[in-house]
Biopython code that builds the backbone (N, CA, C, O; Angstrom):
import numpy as np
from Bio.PDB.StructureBuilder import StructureBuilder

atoms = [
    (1, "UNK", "N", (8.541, -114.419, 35.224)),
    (1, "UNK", "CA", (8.700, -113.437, 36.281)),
    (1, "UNK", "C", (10.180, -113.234, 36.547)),
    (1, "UNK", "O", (10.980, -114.162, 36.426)),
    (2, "UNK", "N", (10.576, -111.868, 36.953)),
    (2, "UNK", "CA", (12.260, -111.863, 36.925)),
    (2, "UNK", "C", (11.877, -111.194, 38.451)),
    (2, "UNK", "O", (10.875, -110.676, 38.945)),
    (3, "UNK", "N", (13.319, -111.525, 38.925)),
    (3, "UNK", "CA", (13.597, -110.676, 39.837)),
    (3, "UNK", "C", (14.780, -109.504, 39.648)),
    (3, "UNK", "O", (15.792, -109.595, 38.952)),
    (4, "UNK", "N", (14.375, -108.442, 40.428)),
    (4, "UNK", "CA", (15.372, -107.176, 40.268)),
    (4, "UNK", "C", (15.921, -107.115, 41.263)),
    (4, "UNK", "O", (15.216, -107.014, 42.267)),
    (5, "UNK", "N", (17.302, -107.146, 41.411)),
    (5, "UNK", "CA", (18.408, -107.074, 42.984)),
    (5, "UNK", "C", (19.043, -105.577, 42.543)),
    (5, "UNK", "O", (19.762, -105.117, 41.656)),
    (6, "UNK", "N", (18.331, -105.128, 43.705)),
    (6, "UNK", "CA", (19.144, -103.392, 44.042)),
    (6, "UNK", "C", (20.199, -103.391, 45.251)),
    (6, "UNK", "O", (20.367, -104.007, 46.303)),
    (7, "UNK", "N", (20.753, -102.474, 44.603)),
    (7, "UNK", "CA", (22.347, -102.482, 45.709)),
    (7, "UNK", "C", (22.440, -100.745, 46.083)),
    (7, "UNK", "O", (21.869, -99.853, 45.454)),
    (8, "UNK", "N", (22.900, -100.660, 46.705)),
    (8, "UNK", "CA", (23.392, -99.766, 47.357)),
    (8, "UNK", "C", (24.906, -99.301, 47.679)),
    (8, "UNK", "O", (25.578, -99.795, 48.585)),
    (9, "UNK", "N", (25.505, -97.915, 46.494)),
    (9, "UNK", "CA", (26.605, -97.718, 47.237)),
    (9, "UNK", "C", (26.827, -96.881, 48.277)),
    (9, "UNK", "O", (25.957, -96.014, 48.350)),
    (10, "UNK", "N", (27.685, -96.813, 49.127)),
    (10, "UNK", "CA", (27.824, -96.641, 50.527)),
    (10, "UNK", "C", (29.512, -96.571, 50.568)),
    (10, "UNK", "O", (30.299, -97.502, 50.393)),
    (11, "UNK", "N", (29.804, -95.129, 50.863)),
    (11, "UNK", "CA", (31.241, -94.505, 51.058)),
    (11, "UNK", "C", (31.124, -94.544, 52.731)),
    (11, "UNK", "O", (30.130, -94.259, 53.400)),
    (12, "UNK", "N", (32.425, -94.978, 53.198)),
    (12, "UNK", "CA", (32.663, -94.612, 54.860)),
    (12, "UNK", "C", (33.734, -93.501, 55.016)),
    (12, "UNK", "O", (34.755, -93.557, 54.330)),
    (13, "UNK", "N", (33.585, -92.769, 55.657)),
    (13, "UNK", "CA", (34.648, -92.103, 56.625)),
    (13, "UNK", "C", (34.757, -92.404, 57.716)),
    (13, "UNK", "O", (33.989, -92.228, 58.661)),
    (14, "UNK", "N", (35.897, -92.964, 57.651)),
    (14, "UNK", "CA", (36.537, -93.568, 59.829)),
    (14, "UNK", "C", (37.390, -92.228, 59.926)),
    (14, "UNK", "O", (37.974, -91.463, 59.159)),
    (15, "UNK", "N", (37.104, -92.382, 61.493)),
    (15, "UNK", "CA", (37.838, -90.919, 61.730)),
    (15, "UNK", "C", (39.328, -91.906, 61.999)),
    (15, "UNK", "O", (39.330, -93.122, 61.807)),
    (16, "UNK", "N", (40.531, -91.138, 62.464)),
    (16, "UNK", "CA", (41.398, -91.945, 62.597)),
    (16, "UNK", "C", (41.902, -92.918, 63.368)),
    (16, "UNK", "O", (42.875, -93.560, 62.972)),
    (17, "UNK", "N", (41.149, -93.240, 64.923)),
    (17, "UNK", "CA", (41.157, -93.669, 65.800)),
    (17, "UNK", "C", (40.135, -95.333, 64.833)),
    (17, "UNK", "O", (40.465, -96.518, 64.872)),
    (18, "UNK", "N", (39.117, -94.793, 64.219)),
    (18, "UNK", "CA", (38.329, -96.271, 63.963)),
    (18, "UNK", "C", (39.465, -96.721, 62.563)),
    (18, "UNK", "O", (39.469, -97.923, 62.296)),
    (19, "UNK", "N", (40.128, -96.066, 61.946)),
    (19, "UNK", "CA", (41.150, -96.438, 60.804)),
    (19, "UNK", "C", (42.430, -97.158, 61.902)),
    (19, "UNK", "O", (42.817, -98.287, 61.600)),
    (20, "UNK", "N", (42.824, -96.722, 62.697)),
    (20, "UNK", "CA", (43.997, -97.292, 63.565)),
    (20, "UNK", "C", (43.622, -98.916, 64.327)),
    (20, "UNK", "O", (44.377, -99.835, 64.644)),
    (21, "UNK", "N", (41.831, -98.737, 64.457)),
    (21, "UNK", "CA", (41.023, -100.187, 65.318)),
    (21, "UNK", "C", (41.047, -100.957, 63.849)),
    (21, "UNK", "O", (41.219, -102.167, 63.998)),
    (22, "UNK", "N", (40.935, -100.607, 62.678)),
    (22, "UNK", "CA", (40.615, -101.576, 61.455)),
    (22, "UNK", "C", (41.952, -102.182, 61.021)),
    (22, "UNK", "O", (42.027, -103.353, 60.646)),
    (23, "UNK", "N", (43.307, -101.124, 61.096)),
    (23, "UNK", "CA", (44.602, -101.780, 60.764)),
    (23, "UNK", "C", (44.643, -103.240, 61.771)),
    (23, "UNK", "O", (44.589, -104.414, 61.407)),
    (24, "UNK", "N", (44.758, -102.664, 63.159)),
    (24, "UNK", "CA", (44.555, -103.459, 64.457)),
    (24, "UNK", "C", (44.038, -104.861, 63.651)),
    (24, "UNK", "O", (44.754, -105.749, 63.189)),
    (25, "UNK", "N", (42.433, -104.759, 63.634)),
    (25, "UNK", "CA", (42.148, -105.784, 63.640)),
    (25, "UNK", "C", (42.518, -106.512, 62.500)),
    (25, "UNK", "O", (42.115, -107.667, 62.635)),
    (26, "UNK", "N", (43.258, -106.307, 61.163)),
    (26, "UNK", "CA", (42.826, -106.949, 59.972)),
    (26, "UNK", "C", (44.592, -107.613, 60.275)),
    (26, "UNK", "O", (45.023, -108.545, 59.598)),
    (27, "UNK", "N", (45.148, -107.165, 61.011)),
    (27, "UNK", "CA", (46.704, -107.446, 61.278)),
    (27, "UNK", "C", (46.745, -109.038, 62.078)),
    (27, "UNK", "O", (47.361, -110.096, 61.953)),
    (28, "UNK", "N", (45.444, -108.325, 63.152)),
    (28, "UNK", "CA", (45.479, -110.019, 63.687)),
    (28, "UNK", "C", (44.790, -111.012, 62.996)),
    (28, "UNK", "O", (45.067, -112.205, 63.122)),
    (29, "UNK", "N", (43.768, -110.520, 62.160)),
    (29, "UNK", "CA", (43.606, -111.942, 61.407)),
    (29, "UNK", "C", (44.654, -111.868, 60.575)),
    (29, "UNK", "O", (45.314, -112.647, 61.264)),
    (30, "UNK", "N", (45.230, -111.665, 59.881)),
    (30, "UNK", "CA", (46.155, -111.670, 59.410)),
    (30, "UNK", "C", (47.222, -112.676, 59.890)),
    (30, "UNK", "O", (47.591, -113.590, 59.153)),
    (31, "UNK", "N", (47.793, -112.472, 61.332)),
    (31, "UNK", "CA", (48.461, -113.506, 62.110)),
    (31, "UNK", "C", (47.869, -114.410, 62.528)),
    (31, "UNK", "O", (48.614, -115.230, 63.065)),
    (32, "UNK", "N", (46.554, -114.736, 62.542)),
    (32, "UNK", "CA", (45.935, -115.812, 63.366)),
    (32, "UNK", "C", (45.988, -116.994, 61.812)),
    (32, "UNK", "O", (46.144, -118.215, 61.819)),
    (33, "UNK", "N", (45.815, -116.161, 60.741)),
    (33, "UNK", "CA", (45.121, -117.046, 59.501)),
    (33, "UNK", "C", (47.081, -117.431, 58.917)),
    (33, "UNK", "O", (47.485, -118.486, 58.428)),
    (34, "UNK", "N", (47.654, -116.546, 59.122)),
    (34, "UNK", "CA", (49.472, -117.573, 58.898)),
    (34, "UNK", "C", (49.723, -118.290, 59.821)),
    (34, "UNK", "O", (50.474, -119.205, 59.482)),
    (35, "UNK", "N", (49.386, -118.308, 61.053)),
    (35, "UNK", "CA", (49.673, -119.546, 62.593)),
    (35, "UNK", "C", (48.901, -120.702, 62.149)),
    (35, "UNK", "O", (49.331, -121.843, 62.321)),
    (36, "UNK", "N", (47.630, -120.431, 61.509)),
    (36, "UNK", "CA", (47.072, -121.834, 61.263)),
    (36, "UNK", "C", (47.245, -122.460, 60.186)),
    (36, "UNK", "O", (46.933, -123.643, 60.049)),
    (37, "UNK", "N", (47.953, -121.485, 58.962)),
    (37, "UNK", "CA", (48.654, -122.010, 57.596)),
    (37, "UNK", "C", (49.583, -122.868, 58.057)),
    (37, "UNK", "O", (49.654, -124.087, 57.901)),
    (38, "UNK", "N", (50.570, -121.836, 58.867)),
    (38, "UNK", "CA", (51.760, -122.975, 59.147)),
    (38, "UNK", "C", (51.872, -124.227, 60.150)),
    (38, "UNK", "O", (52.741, -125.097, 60.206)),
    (39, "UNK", "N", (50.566, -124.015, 61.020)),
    (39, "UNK", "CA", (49.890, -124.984, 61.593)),
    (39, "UNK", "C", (49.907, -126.607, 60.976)),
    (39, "UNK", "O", (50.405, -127.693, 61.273)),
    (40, "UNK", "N", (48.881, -125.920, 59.754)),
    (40, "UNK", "CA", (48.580, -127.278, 58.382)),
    (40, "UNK", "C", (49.349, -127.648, 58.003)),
    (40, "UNK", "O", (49.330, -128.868, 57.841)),
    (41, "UNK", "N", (50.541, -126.908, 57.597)),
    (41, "UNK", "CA", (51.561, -127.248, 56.408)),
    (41, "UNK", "C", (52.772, -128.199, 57.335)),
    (41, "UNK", "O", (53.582, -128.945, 56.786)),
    (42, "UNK", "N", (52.685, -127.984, 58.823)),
    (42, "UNK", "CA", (53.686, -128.870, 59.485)),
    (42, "UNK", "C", (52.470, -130.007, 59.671)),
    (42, "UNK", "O", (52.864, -131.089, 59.235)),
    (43, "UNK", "N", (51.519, -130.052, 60.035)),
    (43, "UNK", "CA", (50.445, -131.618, 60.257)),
    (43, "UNK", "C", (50.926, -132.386, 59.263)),
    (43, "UNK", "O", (51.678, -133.326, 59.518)),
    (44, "UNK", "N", (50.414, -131.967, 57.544)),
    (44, "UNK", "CA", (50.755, -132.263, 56.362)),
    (44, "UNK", "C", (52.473, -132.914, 56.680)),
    (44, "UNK", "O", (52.708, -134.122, 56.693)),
    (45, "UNK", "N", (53.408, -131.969, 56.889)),
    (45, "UNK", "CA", (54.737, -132.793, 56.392)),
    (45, "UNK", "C", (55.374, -133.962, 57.505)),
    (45, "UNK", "O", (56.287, -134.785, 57.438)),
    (46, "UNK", "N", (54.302, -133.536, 58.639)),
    (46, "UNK", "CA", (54.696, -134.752, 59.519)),
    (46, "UNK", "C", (53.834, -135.938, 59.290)),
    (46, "UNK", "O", (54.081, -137.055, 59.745)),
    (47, "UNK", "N", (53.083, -135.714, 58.755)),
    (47, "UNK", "CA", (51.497, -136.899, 58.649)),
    (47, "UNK", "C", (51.709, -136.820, 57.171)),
    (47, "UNK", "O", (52.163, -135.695, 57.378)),
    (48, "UNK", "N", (51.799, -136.941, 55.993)),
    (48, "UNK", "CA", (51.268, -136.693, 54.548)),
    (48, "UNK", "C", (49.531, -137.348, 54.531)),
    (48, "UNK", "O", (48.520, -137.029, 53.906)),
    (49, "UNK", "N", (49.853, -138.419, 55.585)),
    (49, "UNK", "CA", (48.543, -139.665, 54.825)),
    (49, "UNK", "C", (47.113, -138.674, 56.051)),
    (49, "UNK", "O", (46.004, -139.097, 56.377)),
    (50, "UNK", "N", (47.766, -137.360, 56.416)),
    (50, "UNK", "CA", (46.555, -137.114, 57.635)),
    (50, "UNK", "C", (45.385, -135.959, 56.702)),
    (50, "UNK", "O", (45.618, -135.087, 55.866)),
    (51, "UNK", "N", (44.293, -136.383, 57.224)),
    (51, "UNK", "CA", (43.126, -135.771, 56.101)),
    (51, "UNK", "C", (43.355, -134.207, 56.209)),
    (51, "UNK", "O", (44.237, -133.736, 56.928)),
    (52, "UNK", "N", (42.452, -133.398, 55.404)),
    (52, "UNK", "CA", (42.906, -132.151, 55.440)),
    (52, "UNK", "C", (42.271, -131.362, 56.417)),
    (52, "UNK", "O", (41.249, -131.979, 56.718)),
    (53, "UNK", "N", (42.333, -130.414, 57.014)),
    (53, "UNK", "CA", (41.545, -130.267, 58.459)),
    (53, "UNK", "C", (40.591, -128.681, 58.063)),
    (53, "UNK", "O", (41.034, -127.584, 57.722)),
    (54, "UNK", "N", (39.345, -129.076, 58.253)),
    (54, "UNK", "CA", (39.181, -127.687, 57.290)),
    (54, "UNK", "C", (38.697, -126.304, 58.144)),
    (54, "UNK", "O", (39.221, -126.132, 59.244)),
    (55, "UNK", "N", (37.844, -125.452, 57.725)),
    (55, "UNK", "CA", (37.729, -124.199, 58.810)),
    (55, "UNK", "C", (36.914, -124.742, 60.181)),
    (55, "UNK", "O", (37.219, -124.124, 61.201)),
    (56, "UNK", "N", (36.220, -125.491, 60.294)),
    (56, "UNK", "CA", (35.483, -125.859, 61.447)),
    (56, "UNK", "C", (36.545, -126.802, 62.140)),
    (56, "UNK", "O", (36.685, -126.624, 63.350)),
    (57, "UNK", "N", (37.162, -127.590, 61.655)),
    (57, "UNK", "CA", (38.343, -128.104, 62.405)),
    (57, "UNK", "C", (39.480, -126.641, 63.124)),
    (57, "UNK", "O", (39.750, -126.387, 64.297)),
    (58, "UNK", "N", (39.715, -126.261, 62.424)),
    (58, "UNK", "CA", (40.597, -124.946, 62.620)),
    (58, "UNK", "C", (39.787, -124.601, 63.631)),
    (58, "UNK", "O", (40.316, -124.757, 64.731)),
    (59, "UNK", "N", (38.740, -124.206, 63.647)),
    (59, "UNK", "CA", (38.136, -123.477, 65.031)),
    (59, "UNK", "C", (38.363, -124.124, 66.479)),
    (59, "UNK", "O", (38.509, -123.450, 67.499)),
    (60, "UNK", "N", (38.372, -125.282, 66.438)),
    (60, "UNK", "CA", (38.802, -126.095, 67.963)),
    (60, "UNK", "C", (39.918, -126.051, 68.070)),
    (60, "UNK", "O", (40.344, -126.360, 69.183)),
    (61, "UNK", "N", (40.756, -125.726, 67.189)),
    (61, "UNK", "CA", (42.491, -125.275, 67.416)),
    (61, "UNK", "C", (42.625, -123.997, 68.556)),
    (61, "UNK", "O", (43.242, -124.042, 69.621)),
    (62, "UNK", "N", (41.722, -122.653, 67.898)),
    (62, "UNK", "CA", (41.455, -121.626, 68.590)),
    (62, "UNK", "C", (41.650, -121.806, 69.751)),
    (62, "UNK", "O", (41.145, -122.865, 70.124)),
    (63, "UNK", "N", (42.387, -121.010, 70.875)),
    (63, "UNK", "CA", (41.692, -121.088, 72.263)),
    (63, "UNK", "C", (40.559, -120.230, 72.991)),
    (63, "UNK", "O", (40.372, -119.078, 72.599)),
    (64, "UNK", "N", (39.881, -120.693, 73.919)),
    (64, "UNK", "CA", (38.785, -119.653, 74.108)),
    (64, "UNK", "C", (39.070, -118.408, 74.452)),
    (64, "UNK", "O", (40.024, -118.015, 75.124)),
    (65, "UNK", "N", (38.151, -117.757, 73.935)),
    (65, "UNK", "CA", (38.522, -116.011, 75.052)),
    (65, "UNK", "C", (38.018, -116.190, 76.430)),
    (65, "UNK", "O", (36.877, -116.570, 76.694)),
    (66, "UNK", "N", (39.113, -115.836, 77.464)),
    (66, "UNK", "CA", (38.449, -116.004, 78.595)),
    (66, "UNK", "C", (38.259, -114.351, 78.844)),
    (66, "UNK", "O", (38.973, -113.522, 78.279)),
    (67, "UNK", "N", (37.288, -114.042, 79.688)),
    (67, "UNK", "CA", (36.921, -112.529, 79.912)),
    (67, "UNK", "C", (37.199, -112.266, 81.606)),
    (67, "UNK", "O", (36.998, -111.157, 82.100)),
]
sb = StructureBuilder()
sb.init_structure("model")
sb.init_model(0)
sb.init_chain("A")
sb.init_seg("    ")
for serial, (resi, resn, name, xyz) in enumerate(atoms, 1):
    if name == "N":
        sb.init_residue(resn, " ", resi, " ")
    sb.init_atom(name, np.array(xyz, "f"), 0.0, 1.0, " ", f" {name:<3s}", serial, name[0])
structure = sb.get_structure()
């Protein structure tokens, strides 16, 4: 018995306001994911012998959103 996986392509148009929210957002991960590079890379050169801290560690680094 096989299985058959169908896909779907799918073109978007953002008008320019949702293209200006996607720069936005991909900028801050962008800065959030180099703050926690350089985060690691100073743990690492102050600690060498400290384990490696991985994405679920990284998340308690985060601070909360307060609303």
């Amino acid at each position: 018995m096989t299985t058959v996986i169908k896909g779907i392509k799918l073109r978007l148009y953002p008008t320019q306001v949702q293209k200006n929210q996607l720069l936005q957002l991909f900028g801050n991960d962008r800065f959030v994911w180099n703050q926690m590079l350089s985060m690691a890379k100073d743990r690492y050169d102050n600690n060498p012998s400290s384990h490696f801290v991985n994405e679920y560690g990284i998340w308690y680094e985060l601070p909360a959103k307060t609303t």
